[in-house]
C-alpha positions in Angstrom: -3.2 -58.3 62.1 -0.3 -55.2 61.7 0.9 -56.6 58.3 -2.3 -57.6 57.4 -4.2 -54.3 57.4 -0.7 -53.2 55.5 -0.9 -55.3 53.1 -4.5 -54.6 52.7 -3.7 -50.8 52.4 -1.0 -50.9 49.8 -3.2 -53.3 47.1 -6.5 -50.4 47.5 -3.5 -47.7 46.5 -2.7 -49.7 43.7 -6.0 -49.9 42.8 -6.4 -46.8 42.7 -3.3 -45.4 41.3 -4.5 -48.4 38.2 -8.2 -46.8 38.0 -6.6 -43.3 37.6 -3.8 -44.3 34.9 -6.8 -46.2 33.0 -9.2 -42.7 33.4 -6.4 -40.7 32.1 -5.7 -42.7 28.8 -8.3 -42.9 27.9 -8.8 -39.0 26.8 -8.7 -38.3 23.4 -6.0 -36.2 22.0 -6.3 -32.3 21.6 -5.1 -30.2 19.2 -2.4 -27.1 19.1 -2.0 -26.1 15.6 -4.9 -29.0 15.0 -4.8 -32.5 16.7 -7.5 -35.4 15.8 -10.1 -35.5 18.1 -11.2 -38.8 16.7 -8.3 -41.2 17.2 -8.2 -42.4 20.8 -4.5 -42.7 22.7 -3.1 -46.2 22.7 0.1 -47.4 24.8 2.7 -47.8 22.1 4.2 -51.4 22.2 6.8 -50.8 19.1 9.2 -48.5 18.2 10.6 -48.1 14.6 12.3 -44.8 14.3 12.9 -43.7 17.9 15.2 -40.8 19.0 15.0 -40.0 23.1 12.2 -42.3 23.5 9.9 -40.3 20.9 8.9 -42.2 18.0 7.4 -41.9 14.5 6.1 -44.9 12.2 5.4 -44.8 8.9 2.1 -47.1 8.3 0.2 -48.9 5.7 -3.1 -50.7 6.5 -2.7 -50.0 10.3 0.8 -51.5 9.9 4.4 -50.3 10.1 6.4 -50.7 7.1 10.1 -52.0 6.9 12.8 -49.4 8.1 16.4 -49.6 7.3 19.4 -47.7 8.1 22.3 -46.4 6.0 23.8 -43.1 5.4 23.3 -41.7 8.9 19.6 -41.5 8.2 16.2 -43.6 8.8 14.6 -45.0 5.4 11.5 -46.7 4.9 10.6 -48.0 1.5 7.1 -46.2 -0.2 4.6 -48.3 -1.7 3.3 -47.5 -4.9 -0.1 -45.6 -4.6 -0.5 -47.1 -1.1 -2.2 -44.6 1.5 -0.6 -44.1 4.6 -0.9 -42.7 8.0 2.0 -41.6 10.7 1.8 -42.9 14.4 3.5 -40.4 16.6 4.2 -41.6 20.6 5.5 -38.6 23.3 7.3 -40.9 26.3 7.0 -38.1 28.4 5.2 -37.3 31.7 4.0 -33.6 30.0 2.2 -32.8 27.0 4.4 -32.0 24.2 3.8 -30.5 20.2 5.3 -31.7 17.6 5.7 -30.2 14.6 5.3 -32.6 11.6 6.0 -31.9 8.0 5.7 -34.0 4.8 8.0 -33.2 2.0 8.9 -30.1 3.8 5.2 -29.1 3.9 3.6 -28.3 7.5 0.8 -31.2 7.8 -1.6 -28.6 9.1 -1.3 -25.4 6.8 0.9 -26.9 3.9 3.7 -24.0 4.7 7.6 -24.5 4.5 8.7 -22.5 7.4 10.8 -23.5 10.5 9.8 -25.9 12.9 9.7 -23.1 15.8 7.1 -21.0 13.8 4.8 -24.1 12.5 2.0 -25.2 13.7 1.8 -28.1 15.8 -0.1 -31.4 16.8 -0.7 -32.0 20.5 0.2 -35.4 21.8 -0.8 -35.8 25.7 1.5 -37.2 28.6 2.7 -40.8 27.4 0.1 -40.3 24.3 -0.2 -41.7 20.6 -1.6 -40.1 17.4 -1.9 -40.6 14.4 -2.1 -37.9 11.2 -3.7 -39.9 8.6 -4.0 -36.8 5.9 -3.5 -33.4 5.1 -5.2 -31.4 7.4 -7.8 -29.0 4.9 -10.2 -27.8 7.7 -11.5 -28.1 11.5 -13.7 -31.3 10.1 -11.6 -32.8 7.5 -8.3 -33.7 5.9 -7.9 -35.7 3.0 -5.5 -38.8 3.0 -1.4 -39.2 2.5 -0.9 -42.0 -0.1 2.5 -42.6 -2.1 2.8 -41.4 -5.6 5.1 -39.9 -7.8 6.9 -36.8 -7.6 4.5 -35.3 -11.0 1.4 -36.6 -9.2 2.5 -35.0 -5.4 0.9 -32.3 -3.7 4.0 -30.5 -3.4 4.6 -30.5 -7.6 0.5 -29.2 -7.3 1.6 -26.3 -4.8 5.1 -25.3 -6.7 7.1 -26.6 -3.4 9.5 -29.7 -5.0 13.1 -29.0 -3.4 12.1 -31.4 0.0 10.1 -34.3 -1.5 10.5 -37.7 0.0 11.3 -36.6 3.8 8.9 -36.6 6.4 10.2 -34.7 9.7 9.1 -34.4 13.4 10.0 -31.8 15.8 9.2 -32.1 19.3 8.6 -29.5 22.2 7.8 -29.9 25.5 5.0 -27.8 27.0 6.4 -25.3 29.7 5.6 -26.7 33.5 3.5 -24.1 35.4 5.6 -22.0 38.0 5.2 -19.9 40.5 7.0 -16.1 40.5 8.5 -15.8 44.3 8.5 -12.3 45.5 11.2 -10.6 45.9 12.8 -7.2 48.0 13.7 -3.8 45.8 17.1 -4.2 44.7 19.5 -1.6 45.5 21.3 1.2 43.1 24.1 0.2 41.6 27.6 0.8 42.9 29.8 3.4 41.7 32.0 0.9 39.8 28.8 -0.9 37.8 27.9 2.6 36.6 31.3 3.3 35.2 30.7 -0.2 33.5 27.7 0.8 31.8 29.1 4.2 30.7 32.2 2.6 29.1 30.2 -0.1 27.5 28.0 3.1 25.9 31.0 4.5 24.9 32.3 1.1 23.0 29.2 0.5 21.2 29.4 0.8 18.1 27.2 4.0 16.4 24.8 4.5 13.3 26.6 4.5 10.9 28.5 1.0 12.1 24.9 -0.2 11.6 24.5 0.6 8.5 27.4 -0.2 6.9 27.0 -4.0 8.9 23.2 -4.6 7.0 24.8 -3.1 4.1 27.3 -5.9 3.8 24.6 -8.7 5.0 22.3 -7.5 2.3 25.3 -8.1 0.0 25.8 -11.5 1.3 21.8 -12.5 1.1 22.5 -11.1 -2.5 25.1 -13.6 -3.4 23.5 -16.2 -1.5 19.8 -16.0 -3.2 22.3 -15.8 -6.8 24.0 -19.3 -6.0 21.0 -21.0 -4.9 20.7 -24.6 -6.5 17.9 -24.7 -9.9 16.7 -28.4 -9.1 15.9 -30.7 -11.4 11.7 -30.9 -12.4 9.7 -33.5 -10.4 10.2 -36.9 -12.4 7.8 -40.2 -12.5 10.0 -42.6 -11.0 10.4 -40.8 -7.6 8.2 -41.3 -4.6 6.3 -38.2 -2.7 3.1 -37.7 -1.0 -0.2 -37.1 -2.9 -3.3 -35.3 -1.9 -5.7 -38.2 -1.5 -9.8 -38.5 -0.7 -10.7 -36.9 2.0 -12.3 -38.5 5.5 -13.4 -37.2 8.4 -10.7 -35.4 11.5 -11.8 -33.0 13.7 -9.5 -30.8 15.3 -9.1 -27.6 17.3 -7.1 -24.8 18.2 -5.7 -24.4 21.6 -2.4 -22.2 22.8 0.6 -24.0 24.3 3.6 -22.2 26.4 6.6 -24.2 24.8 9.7 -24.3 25.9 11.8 -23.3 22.6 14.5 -26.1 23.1 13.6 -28.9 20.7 13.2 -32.1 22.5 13.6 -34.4 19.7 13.8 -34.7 16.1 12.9 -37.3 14.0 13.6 -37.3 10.0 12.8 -40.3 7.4 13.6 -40.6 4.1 11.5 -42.5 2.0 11.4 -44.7 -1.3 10.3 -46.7 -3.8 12.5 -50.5 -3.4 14.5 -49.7 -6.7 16.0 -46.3 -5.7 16.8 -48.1 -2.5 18.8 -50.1 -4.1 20.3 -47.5 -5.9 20.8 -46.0 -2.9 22.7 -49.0 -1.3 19.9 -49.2 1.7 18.8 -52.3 0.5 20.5 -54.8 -1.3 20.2 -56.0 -5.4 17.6 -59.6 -6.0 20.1 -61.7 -8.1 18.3 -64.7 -9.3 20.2 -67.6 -8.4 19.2 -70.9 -9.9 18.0 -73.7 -7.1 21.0 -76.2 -7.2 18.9 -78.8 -5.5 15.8 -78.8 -7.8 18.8 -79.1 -10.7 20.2 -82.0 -8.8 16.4 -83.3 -8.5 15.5 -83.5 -12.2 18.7 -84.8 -12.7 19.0 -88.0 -15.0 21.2 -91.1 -15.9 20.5 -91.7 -19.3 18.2 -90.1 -21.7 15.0 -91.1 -23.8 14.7 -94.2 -25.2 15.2 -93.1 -29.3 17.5 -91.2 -30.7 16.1 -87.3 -30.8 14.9 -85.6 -34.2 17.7 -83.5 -35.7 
């Protein structure tokens, strides 16, 4: 009877711990920075680009597209004025943001800054999103789709030098903790006081100062003077375009983040021919069929002799 009433105990704890992990996926994603609203979390059952466990997909019509690897980066291959949406999974036990850009423009505000300062989607504990669009308001956001550079919403905005990359920075929100109390510290010895003076004494004065931002205004001189001119956005390239606009409501909420990135996820992404130039995929040679050859093959020829 011992065992039994054991036994009996343990399967309504599992029931219950299943009832609570059911309750608890089935919120809907909130927003830092913005987060949809509409799209409910999902357990994510595949990974395509994956680093620590976070993971990013690249889809079109609700599925992922072909990666490949080569040159130390992640590539997926763009489909020619095909809209597409990113799926975004946290593994983690805490909610995270993750700032996500698109040809080096913030998904949210359309800024090029770092991904620190951005502004962030919210993904809960062991959650999935998905950003289907630039996000234009609280209500709406209208939809990625693959173009050319000409036609991209960067070339439309002036911002060109990061097209064809889509990136994802991860933080982790800060765990709540408590601040223990703690006696009056007492004065400082004799010999930490004659530390202090002779590290006043060391440091260096105004003048120092000045002549130091002197020389790294110099150096941002020469540096903004041998920045790259880049070549004008082409037809043949992929990017993102500004598509129609649906539906995504979001809001704003503040997040305590610890500043240490907890992943980072960059793609590269093209159309199948610069691939190939690229080496990521490899060149279609048509190569006759020898066996349909040896099919049609023949032992003697028409009855008459052929016209000349």
């Amino acid at each position: 009877m011992g065992k039994i009433l054991v036994m009996l105990g343990s399967a309504a704890i599992l029931v219950v711990l299943a009832a609570g992990t059911y309750s608890y996926f089935a919120r809907s994603v909130e927003a830092f920075g913005a987060v949809s609203t509409a799209v409910p979390n999902e357990l994510y059952s595949e990974r395509v680009v994956a680093e620590n466990g976070f993971s990013v997909e690249v889809l079109v019509d609700g599925r992922p597209v072909p990666e490949y690897a080569g040159r130390g980066r992640q590539y997926v291959e763009a489909l020619e004025n095909a809209e597409y949406e990113l799926r975004i999974h946290n593994p983690l036990g805490t909610r995270v943001a993750v700032a996500l850009s698109v040809d080096g423009l913030n998904t949210i505000d359309a800024r090029h800054s770092s991904a620190w300062d951005a502004h962030k989607w919210v993904i809960e504990p062991y959650g999935t999103i998905y950003v289907r669009g630039w996000q234009m308001s609280s209500e709406n956001a209208r939809r990625f789709y693959f173009t050319s550079e000409r036609d991209s919403y960067g070339a439309k905005l002036g911002q060109t030098a990061n097209l064809g990359v889509i990136s994802a920075v991860f933080f982790r929100e800060h765990r709540p903790y408590t601040i223990m109390p703690v006696t009056p510290s007492q004065s400082r010895p004799p010999y930490e006081k004659e530390d202090t003076r002779r590290d006043q004494r060391s440091a260096p004065g105004t003048s120092s100062a000045g002549e130091a931002a002197r020389t790294e205004g110099g150096r941002d001189a020469a540096k903004s003077r041998s920045v790259p001119s880049y070549p004008p956005p082409d037809d043949e390239s992929a990017a993102t375009g500004i598509g129609r606009s649906v539906r995504n409501d979001v809001q704003w909420i503040k997040m305590d983040l610890d500043p240490r990135p907890a992943s980072d996820i960059t793609i590269r992404y093209e159309y199948r021919a610069a691939l190939v130039r690229l080496g990521i995929i490899p060149r279609d040679y048509p190569r006759p069929d020898v066996l349909d050859r040896r099919e049609r093959a023949k032992g003697f020829e028409p009855k008459y002799c052929p016209q000349p």
